[in-house]
C-alpha atoms as a printed R data frame, in Angstrom:
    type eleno elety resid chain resno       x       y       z
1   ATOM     1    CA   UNK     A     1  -6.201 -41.901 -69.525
2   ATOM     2    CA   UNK     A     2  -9.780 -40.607 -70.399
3   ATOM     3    CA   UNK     A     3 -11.898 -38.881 -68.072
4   ATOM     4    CA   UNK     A     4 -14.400 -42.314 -67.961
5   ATOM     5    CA   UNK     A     5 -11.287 -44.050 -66.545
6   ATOM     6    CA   UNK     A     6 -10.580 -42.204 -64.231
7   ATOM     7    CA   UNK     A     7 -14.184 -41.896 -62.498
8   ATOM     8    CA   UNK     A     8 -14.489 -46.213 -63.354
9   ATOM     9    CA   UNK     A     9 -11.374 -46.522 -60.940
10  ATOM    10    CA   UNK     A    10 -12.160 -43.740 -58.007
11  ATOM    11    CA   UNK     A    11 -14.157 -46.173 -55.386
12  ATOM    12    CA   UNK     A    12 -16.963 -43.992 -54.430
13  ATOM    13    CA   UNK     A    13 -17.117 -43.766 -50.451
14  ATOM    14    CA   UNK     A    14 -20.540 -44.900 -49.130
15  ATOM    15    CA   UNK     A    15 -21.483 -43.702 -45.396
16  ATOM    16    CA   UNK     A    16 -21.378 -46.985 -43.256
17  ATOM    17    CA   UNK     A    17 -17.527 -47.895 -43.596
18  ATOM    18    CA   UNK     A    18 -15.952 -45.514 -44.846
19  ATOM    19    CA   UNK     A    19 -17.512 -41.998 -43.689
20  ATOM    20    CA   UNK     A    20 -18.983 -43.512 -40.206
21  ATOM    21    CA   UNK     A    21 -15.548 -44.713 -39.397
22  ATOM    22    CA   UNK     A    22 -13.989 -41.229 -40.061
23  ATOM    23    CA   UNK     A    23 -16.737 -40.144 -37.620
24  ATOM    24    CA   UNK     A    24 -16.013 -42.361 -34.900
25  ATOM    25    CA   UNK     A    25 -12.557 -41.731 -34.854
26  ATOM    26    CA   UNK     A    26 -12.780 -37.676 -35.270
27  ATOM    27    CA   UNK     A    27 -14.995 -38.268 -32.014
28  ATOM    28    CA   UNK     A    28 -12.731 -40.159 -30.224
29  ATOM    29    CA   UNK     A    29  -9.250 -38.076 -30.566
30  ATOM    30    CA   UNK     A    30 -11.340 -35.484 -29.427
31  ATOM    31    CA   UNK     A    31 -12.494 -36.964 -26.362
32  ATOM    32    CA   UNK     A    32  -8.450 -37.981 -25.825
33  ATOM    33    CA   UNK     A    33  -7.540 -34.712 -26.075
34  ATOM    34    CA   UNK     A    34 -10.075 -33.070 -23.866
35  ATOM    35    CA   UNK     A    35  -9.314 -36.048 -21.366
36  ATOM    36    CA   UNK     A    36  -5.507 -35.177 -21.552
37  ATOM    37    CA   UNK     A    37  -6.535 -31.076 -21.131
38  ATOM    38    CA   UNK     A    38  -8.504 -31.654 -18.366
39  ATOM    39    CA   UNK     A    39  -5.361 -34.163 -16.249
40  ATOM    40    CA   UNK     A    40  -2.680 -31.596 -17.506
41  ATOM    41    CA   UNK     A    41  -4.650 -28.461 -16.255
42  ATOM    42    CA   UNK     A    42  -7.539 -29.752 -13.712
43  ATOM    43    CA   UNK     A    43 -10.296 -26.396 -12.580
44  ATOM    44    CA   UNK     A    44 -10.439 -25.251  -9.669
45  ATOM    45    CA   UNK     A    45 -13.747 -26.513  -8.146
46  ATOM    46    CA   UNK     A    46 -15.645 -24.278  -5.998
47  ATOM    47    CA   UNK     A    47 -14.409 -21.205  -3.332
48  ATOM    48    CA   UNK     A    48 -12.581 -21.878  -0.397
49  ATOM    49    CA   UNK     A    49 -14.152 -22.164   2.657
50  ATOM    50    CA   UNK     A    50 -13.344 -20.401   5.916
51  ATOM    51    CA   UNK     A    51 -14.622 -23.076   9.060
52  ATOM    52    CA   UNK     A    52 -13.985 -20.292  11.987
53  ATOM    53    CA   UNK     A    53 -16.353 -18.285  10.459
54  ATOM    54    CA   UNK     A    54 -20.286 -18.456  11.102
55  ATOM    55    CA   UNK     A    55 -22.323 -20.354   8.777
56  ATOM    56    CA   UNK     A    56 -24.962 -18.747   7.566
57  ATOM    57    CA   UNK     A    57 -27.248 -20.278   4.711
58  ATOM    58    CA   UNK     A    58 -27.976 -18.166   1.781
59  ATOM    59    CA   UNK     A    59 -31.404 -19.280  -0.838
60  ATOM    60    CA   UNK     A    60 -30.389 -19.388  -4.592
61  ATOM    61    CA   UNK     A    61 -30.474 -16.131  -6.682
62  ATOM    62    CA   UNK     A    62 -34.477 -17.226  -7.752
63  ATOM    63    CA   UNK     A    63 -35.465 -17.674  -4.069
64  ATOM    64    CA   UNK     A    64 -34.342 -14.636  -2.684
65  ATOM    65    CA   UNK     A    65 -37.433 -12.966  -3.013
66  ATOM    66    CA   UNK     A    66 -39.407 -15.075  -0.909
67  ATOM    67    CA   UNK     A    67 -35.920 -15.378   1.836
68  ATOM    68    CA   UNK     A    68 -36.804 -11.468   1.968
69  ATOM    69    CA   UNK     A    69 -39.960 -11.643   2.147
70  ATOM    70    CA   UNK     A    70 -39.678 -13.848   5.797
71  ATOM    71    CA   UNK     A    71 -37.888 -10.891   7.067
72  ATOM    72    CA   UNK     A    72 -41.055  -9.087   6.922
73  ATOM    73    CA   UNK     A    73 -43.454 -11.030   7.626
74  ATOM    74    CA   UNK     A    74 -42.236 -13.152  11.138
75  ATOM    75    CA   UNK     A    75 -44.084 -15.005  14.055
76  ATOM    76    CA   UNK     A    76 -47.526 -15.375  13.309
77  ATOM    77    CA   UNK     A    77 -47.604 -14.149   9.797
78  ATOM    78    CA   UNK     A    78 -44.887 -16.112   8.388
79  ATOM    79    CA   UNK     A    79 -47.402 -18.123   6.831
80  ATOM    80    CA   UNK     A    80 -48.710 -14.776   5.094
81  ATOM    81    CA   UNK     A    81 -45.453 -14.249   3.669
82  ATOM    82    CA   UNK     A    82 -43.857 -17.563   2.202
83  ATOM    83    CA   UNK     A    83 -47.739 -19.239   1.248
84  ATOM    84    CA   UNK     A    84 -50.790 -16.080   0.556
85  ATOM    85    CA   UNK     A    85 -47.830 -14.051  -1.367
86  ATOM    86    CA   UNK     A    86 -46.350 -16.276  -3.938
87  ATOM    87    CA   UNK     A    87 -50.037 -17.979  -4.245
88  ATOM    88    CA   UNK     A    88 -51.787 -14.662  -4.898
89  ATOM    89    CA   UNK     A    89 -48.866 -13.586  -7.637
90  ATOM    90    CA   UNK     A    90 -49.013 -17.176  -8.992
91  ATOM    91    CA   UNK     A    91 -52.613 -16.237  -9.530
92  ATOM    92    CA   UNK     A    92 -52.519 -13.231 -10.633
93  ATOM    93    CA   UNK     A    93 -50.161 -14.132 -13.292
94  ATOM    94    CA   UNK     A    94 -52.718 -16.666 -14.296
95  ATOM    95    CA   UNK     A    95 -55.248 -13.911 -14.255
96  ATOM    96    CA   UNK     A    96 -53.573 -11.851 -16.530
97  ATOM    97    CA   UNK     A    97 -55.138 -13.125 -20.045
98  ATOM    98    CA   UNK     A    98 -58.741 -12.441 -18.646
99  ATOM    99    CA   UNK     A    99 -57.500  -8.786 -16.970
100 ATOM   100    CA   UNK     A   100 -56.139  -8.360 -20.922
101 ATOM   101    CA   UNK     A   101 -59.880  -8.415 -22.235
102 ATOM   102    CA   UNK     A   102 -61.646  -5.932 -21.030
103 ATOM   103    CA   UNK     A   103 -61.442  -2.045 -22.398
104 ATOM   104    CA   UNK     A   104 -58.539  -1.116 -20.675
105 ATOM   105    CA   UNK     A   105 -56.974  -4.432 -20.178
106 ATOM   106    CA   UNK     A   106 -53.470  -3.668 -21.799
107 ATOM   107    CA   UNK     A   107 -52.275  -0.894 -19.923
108 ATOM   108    CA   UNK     A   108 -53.772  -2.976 -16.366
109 ATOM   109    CA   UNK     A   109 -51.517  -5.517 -17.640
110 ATOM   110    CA   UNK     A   110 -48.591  -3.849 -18.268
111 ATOM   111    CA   UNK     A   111 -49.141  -1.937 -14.489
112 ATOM   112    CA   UNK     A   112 -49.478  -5.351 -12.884
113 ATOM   113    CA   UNK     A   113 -46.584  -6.909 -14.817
114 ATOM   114    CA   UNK     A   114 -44.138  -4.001 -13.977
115 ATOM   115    CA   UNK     A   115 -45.042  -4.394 -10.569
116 ATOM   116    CA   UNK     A   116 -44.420  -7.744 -10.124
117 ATOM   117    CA   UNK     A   117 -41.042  -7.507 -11.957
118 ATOM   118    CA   UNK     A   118 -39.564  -4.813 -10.315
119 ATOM   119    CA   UNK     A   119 -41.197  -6.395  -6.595
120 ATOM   120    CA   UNK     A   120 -39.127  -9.536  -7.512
121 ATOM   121    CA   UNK     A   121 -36.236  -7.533  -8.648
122 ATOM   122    CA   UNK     A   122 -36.121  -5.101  -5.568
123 ATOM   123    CA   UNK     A   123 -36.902  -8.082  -2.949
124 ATOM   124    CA   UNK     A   124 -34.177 -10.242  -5.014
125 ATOM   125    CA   UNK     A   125 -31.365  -7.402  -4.276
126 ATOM   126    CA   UNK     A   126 -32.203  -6.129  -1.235
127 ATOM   127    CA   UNK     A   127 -30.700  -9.397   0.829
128 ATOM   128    CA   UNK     A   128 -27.506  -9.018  -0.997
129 ATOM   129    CA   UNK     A   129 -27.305  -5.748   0.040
């Protein structure tokens, strides 16, 4: 047998039947298998929860900040603390490409970023503490 009669009898495999097919079905043993994983060895979802104890709600990591900030600012000036606080860093952070102009722009926007990231970082781990 030449080499020409060889390649004149290999079929060559085109994508739609042949290749999509091997596709599908590489997809779905591997969703059966995962499915069998997950009913042979089911996680365990979430902590357990002790009901004697108090409850006492606790913000997500990213709202921590502003759960601190309540602590100080209570009563009457709540609404200085959880509204004029996160508005005037919201806007400061929008400020911070017009601050970047001027002569000495850079290093007042580096001082006003570091402050703001360690402020958040300080307020987010001081109610874990």
């Amino acid at each position: 047998m030449t080499k020409e009669d060889k390649t004149n009898n290999t079929k060559e495999k085109s994508f739609y039947p042949d290749y999509l097919f091997e596709i599908v079905l590489v997809i779905f043993f591997t969703l059966e298998l995962v499915t069998i994983l997950a009913l042979l060895w089911p996680p365990e979802i979430g902590r357990l929860i002790d009901f004697t104890a108090p409850y006492q709600p606790r913000p997500e990591w990213y709202f921590l900040w502003l759960y601190q900030l309540i602590r100080y600012f209570h009563g009457k000036w709540i609404f200085v603390g959880t509204v004029l606080v996160p508005l005037l860093t919201v806007l400061l952070l929008f400020y911070i490409p017009w601050i970047d102009r001027t002569r000495w722009g850079r290093q007042k926007v580096l001082i006003i970023t570091m402050v703001l990231f360690f402020g958040f970082i300080i307020l987010t781990i001081l109610p874990l503490l």
